[in-house]
Jmol script that loads the backbone (N, CA, C; Angstrom):
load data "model"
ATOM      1  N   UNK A   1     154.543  18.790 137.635  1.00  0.00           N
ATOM      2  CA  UNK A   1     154.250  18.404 138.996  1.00  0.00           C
ATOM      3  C   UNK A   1     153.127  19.305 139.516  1.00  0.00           C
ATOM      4  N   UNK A   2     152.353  18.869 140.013  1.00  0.00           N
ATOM      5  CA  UNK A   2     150.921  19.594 140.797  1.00  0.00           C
ATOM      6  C   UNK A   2     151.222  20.585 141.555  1.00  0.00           C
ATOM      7  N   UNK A   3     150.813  21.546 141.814  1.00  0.00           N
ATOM      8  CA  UNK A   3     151.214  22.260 142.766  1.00  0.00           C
ATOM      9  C   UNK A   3     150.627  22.114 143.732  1.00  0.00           C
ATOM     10  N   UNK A   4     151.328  22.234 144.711  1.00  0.00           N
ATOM     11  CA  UNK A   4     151.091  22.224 146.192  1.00  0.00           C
ATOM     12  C   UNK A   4     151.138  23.655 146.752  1.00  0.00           C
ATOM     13  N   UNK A   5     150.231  23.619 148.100  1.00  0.00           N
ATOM     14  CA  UNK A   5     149.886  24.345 148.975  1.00  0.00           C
ATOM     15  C   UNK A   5     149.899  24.098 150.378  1.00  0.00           C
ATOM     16  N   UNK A   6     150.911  23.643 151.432  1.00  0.00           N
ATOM     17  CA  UNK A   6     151.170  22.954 152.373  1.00  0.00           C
ATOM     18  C   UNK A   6     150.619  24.141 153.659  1.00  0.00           C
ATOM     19  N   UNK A   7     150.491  24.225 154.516  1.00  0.00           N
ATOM     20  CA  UNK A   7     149.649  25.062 155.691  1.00  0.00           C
ATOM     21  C   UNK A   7     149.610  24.191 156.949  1.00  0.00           C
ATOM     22  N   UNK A   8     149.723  25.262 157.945  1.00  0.00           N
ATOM     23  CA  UNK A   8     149.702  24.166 159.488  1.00  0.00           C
ATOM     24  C   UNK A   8     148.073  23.937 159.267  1.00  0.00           C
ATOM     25  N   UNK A   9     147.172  23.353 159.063  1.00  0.00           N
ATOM     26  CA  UNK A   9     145.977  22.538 158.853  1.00  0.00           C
ATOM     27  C   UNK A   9     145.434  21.593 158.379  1.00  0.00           C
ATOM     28  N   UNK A  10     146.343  22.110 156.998  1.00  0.00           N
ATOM     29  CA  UNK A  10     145.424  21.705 155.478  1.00  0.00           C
ATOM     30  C   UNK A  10     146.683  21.676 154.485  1.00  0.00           C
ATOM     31  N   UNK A  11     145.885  21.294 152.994  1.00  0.00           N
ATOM     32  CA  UNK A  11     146.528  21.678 152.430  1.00  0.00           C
ATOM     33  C   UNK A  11     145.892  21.655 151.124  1.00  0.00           C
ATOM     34  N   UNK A  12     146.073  22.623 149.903  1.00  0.00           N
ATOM     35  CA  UNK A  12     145.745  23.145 148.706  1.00  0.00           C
ATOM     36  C   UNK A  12     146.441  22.146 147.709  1.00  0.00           C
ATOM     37  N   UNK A  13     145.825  21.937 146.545  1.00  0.00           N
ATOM     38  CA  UNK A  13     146.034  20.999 145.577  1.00  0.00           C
ATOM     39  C   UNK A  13     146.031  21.071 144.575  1.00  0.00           C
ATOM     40  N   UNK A  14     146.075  21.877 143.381  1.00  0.00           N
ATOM     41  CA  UNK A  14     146.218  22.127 141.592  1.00  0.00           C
ATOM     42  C   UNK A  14     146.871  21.114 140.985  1.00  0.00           C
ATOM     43  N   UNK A  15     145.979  21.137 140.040  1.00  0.00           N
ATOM     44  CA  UNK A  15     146.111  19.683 139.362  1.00  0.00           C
ATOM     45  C   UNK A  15     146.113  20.617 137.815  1.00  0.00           C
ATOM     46  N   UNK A  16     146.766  20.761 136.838  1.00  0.00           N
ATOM     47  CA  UNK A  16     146.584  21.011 135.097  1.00  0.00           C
ATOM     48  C   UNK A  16     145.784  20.053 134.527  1.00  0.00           C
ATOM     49  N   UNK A  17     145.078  20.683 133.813  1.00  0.00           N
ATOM     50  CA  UNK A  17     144.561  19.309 132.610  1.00  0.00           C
ATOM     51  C   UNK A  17     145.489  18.341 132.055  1.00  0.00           C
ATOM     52  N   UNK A  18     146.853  19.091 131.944  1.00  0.00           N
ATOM     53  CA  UNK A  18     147.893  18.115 131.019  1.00  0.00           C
ATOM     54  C   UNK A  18     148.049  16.974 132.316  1.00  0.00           C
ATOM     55  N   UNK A  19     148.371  17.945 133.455  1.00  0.00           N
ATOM     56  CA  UNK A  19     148.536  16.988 134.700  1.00  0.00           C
ATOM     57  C   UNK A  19     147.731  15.579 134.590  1.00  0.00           C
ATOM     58  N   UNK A  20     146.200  15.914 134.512  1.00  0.00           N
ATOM     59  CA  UNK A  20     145.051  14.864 134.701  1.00  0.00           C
ATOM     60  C   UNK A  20     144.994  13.770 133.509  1.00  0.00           C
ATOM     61  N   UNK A  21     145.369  14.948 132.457  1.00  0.00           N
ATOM     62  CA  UNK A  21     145.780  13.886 131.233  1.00  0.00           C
ATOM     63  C   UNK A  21     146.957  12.797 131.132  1.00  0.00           C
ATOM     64  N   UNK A  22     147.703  13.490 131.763  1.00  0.00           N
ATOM     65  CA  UNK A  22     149.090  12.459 131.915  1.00  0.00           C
ATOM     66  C   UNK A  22     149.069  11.298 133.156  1.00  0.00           C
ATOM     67  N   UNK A  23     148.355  11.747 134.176  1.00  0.00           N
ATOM     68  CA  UNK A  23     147.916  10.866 135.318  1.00  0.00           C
ATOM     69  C   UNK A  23     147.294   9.660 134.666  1.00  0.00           C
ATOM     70  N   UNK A  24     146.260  10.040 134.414  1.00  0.00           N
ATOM     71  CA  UNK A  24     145.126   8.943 133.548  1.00  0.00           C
ATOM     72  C   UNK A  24     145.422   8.352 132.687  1.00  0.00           C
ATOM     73  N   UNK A  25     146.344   8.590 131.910  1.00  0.00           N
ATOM     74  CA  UNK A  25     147.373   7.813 130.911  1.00  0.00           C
ATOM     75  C   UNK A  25     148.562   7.059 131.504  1.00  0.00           C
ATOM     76  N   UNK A  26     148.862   7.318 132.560  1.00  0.00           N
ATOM     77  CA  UNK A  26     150.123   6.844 133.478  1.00  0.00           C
ATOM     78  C   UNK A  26     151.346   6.494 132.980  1.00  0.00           C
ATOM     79  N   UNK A  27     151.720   8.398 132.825  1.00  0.00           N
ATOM     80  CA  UNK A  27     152.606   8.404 131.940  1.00  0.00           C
ATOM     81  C   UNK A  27     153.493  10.096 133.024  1.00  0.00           C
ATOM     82  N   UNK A  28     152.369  10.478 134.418  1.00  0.00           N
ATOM     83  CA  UNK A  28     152.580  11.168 135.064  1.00  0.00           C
ATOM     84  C   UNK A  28     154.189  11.541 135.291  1.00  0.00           C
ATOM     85  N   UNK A  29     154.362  12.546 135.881  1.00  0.00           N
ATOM     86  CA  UNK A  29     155.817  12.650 136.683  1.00  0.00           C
ATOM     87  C   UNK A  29     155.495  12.260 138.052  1.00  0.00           C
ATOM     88  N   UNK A  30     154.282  11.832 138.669  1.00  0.00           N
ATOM     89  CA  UNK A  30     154.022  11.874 139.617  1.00  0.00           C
ATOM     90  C   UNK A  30     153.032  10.486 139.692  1.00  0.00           C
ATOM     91  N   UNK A  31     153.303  10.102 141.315  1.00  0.00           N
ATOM     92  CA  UNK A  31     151.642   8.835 141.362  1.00  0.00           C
ATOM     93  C   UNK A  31     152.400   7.613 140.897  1.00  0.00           C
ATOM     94  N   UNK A  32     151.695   6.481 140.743  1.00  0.00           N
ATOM     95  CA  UNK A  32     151.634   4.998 140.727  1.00  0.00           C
ATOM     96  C   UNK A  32     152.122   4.681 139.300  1.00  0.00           C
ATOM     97  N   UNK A  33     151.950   5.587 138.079  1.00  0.00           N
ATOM     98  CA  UNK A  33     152.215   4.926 137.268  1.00  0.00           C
ATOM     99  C   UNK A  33     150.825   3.936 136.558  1.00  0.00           C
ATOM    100  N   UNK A  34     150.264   3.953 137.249  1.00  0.00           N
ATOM    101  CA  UNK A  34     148.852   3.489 136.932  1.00  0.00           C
ATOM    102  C   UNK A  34     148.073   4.256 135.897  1.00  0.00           C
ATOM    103  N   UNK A  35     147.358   3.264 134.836  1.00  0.00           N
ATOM    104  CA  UNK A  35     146.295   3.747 134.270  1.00  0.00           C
ATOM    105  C   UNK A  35     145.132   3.809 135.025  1.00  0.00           C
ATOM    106  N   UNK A  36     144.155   5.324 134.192  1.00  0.00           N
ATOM    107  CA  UNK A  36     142.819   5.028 134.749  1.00  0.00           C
ATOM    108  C   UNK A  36     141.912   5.267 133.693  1.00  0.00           C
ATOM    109  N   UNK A  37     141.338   4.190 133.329  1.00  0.00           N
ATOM    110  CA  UNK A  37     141.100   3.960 131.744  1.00  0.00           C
ATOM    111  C   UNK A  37     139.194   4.480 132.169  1.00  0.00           C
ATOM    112  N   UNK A  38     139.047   5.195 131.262  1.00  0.00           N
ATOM    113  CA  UNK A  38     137.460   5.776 131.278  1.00  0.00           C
ATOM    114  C   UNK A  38     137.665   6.839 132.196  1.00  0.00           C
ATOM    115  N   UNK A  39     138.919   7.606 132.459  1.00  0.00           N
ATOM    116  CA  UNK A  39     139.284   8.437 133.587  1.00  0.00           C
ATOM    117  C   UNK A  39     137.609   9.764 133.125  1.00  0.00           C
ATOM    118  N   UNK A  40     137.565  10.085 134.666  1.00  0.00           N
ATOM    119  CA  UNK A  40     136.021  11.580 134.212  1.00  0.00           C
ATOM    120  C   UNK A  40     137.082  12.823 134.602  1.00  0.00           C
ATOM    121  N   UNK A  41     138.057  12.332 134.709  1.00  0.00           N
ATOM    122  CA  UNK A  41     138.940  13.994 135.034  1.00  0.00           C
ATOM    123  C   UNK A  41     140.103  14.116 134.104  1.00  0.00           C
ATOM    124  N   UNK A  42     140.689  13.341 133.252  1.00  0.00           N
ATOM    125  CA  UNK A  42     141.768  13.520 132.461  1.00  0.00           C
ATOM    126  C   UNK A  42     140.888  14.540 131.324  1.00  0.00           C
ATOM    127  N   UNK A  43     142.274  15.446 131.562  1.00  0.00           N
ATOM    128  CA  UNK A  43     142.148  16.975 130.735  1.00  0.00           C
ATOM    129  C   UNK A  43     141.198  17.910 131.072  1.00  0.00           C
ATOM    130  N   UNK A  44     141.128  17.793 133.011  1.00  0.00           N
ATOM    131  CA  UNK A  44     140.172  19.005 133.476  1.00  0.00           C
ATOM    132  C   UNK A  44     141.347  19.418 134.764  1.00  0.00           C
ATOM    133  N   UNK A  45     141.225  20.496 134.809  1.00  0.00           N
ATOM    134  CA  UNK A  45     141.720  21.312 135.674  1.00  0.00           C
ATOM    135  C   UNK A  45     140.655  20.919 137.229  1.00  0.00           C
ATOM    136  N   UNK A  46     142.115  20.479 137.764  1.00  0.00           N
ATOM    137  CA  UNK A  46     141.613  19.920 139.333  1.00  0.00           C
ATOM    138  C   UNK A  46     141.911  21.159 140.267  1.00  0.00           C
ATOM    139  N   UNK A  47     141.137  20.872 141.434  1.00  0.00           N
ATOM    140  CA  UNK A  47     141.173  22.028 142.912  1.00  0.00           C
ATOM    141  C   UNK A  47     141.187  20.731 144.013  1.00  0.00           C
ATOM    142  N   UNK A  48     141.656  20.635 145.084  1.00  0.00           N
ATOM    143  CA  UNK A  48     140.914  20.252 146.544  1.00  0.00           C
ATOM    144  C   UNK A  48     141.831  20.928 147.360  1.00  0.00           C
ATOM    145  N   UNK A  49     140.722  20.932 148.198  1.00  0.00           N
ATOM    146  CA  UNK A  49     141.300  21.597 149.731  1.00  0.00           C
ATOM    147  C   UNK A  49     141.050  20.630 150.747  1.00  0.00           C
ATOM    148  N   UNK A  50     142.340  20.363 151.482  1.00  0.00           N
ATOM    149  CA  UNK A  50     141.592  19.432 152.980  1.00  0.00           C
ATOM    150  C   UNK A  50     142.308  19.691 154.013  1.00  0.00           C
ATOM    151  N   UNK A  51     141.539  19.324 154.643  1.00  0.00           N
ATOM    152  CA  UNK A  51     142.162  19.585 155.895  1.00  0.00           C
ATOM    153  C   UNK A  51     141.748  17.843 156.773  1.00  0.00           C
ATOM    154  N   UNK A  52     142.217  18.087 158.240  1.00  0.00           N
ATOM    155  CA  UNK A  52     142.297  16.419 159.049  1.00  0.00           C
ATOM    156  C   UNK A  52     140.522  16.352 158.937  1.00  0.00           C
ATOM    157  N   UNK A  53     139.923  16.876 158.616  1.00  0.00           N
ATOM    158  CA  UNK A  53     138.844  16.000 158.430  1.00  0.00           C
ATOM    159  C   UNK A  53     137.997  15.832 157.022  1.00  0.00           C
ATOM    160  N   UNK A  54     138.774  15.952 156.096  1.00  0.00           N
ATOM    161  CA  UNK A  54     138.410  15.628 154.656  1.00  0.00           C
ATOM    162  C   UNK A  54     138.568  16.870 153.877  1.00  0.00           C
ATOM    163  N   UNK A  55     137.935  16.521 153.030  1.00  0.00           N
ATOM    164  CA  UNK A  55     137.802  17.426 152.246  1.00  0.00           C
ATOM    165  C   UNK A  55     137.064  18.778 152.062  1.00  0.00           C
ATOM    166  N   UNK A  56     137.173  19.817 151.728  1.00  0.00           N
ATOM    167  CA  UNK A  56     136.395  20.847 152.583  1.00  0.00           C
ATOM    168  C   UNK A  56     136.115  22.220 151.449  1.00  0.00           C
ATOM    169  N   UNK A  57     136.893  22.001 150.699  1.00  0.00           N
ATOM    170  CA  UNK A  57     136.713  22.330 149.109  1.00  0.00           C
ATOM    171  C   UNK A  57     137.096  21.954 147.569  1.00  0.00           C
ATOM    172  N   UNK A  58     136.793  22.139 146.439  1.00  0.00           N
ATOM    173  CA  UNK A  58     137.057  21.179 145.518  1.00  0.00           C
ATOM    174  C   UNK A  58     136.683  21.803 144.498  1.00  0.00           C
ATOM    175  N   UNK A  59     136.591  21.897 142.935  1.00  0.00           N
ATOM    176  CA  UNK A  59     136.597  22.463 141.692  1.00  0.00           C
ATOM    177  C   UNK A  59     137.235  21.831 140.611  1.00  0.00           C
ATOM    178  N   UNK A  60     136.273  21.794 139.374  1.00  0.00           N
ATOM    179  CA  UNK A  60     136.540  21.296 138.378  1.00  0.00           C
ATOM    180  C   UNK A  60     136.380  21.893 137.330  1.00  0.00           C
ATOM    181  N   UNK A  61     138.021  22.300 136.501  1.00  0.00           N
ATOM    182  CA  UNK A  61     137.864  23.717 135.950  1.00  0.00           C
ATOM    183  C   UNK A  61     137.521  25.309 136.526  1.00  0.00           C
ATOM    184  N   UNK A  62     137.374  24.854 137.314  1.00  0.00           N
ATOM    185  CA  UNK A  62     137.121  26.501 137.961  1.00  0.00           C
ATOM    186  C   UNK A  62     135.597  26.285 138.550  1.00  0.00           C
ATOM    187  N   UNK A  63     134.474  24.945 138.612  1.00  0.00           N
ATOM    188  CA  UNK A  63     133.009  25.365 138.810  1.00  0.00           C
ATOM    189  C   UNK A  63     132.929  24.172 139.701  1.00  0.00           C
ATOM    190  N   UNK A  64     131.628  23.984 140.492  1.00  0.00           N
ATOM    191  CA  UNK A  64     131.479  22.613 141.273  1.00  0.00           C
ATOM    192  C   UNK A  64     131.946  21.519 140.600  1.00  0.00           C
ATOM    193  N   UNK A  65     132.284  20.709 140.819  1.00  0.00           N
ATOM    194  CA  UNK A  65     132.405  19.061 140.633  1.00  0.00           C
ATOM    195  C   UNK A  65     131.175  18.324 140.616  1.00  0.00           C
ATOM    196  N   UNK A  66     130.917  17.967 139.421  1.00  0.00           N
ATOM    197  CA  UNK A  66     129.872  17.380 138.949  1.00  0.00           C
ATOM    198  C   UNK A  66     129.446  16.246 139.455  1.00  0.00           C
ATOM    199  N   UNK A  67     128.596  15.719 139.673  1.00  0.00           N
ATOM    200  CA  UNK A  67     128.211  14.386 140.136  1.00  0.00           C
ATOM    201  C   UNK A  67     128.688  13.101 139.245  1.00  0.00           C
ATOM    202  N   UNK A  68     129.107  13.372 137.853  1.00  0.00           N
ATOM    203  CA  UNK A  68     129.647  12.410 136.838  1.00  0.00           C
ATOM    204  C   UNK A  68     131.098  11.760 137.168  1.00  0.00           C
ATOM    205  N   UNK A  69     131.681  12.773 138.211  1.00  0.00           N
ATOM    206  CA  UNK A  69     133.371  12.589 138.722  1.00  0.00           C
ATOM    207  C   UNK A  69     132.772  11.375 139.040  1.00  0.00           C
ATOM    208  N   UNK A  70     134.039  10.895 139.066  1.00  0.00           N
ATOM    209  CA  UNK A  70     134.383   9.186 139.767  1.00  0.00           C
ATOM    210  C   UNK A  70     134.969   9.693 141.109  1.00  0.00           C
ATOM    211  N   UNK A  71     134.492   9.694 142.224  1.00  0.00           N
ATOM    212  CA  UNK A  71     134.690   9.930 143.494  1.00  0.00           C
ATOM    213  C   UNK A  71     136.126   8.866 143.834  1.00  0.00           C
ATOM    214  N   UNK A  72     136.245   7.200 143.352  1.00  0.00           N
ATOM    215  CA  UNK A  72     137.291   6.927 143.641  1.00  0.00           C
ATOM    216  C   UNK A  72     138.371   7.221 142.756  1.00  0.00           C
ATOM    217  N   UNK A  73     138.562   7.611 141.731  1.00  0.00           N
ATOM    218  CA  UNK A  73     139.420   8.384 140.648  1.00  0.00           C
ATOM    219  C   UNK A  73     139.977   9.578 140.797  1.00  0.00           C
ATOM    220  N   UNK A  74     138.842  10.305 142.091  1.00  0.00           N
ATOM    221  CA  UNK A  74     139.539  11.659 142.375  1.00  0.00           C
ATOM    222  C   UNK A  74     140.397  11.745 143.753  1.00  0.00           C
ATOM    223  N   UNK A  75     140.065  10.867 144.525  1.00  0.00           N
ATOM    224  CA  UNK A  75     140.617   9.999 145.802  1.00  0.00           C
ATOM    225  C   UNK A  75     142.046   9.612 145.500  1.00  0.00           C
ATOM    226  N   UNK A  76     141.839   8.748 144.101  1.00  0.00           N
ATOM    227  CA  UNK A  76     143.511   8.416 144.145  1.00  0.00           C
ATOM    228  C   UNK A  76     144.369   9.153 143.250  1.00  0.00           C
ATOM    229  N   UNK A  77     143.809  10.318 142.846  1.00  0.00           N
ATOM    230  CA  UNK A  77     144.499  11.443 142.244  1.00  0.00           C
ATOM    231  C   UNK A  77     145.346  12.498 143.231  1.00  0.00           C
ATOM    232  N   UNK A  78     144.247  12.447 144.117  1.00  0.00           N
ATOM    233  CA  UNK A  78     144.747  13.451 145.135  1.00  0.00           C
ATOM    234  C   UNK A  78     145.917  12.692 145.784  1.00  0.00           C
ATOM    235  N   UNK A  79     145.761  11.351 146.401  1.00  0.00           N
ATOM    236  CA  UNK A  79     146.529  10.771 147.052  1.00  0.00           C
ATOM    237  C   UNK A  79     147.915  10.379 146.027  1.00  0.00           C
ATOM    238  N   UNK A  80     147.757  10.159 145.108  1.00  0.00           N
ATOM    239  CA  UNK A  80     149.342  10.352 144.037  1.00  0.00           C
ATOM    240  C   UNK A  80     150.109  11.709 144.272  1.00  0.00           C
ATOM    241  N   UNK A  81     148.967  12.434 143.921  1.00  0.00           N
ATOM    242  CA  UNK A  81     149.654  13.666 143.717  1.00  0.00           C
ATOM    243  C   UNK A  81     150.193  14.503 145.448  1.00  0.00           C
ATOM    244  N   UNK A  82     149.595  13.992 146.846  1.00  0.00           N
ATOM    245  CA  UNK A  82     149.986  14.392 147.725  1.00  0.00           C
ATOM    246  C   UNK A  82     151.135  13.363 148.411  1.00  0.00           C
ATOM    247  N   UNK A  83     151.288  12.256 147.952  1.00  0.00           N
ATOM    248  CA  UNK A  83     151.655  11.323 149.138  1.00  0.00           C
ATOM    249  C   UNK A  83     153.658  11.789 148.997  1.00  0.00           C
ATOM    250  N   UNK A  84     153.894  12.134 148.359  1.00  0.00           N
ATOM    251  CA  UNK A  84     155.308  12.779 148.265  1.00  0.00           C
ATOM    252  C   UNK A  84     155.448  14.045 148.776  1.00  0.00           C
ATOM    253  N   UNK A  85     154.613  14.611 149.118  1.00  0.00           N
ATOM    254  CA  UNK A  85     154.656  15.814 148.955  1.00  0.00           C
ATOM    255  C   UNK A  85     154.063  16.567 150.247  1.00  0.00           C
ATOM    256  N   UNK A  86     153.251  15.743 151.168  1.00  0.00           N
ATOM    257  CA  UNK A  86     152.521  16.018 152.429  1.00  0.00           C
ATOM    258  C   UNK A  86     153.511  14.994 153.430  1.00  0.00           C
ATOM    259  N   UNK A  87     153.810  16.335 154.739  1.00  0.00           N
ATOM    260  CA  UNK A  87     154.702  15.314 155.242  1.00  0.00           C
ATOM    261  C   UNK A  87     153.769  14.389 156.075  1.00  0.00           C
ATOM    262  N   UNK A  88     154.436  13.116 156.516  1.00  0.00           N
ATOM    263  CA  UNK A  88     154.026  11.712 157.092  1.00  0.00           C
ATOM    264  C   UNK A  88     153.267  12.469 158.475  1.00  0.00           C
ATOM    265  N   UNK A  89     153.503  13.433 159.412  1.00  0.00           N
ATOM    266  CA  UNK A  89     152.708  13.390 160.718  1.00  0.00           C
ATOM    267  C   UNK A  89     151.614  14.902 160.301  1.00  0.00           C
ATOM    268  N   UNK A  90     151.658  15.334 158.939  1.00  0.00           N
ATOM    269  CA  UNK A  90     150.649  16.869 159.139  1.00  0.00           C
ATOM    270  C   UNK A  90     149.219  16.220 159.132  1.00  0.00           C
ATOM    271  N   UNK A  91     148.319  17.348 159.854  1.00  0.00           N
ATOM    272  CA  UNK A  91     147.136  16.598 160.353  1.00  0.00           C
ATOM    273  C   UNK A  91     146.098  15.977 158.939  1.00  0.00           C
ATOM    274  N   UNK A  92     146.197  16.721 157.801  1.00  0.00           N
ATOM    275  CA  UNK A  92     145.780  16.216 156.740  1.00  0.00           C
ATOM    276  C   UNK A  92     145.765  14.929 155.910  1.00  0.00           C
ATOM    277  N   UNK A  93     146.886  13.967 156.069  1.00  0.00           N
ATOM    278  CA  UNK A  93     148.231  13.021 155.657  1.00  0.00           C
ATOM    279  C   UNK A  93     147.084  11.973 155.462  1.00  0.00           C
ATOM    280  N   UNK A  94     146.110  11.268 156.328  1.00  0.00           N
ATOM    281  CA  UNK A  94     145.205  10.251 156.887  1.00  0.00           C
ATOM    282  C   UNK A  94     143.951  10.520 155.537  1.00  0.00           C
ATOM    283  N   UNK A  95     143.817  11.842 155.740  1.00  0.00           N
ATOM    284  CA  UNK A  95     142.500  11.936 155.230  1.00  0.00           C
ATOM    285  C   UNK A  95     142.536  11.855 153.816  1.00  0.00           C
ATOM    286  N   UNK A  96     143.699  12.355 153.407  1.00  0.00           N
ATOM    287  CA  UNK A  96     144.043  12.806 151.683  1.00  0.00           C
ATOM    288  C   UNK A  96     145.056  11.887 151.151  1.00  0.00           C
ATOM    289  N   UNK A  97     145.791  11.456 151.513  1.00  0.00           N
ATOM    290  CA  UNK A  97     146.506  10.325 151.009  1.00  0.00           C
ATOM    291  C   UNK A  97     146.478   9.022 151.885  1.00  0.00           C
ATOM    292  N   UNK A  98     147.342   8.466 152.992  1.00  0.00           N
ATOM    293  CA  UNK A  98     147.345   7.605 153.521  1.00  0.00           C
ATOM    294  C   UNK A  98     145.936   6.539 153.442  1.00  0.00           C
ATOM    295  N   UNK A  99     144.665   6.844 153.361  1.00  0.00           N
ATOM    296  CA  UNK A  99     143.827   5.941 153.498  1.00  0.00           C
ATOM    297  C   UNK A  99     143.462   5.273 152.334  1.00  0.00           C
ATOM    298  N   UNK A 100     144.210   6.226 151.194  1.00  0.00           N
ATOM    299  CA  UNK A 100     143.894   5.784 149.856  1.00  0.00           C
ATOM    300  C   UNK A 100     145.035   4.698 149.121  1.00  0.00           C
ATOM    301  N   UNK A 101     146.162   4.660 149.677  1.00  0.00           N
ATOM    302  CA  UNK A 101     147.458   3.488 149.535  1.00  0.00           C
ATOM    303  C   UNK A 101     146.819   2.373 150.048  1.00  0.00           C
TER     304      UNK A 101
END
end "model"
wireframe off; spacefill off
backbone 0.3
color backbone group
């Protein structure tokens, strides 16, 4: 399971490679159950930070996030991996999961 980082603002997000690998295979403990076939993040070590108005930091493997990410692949990664786990009214909820269901 991803680890979480919950905060009156925001909230912190770790993702494992096995994590990203198992997501993208949809075979997760976590998320839709969905494949994401040609995944650009299965078997990289995920970061985001957000807060109620997006996203505000992020890392792949430990270095920027490349322009090669699939921006909607990392959208519904985050939102699998938060929507259990971020409660329904924290100010983050909209920006990081909810808009992505």
């Amino acid at each position: 399971m991803p680890r979480v980082q919950v905060f009156e603002h925001g909230v912190n997000l770790w993702v494992s490679a096995n994590e990203t690998e198992d997501w993208a295979a949809g075979r997760a403990n976590f998320g839709s159950g969905s494949r994401w076939q040609c995944s650009t993040l299965a078997g990289h070590r995920l970061f985001a930070q957000f807060d109620s108005n997006g996203v505000i930091d992020h890392a792949l493997d430990g270095k920027d996030v490349p322009d090669t990410v699939d921006g909607h692949e990392f959208n519904c990664l985050c939102a699998d991996a938060l929507k259990a786990r971020l409660p329904k009214d924290h100010p983050a909820r909209f920006v990081a999961v909810d808009q992505f269901l």
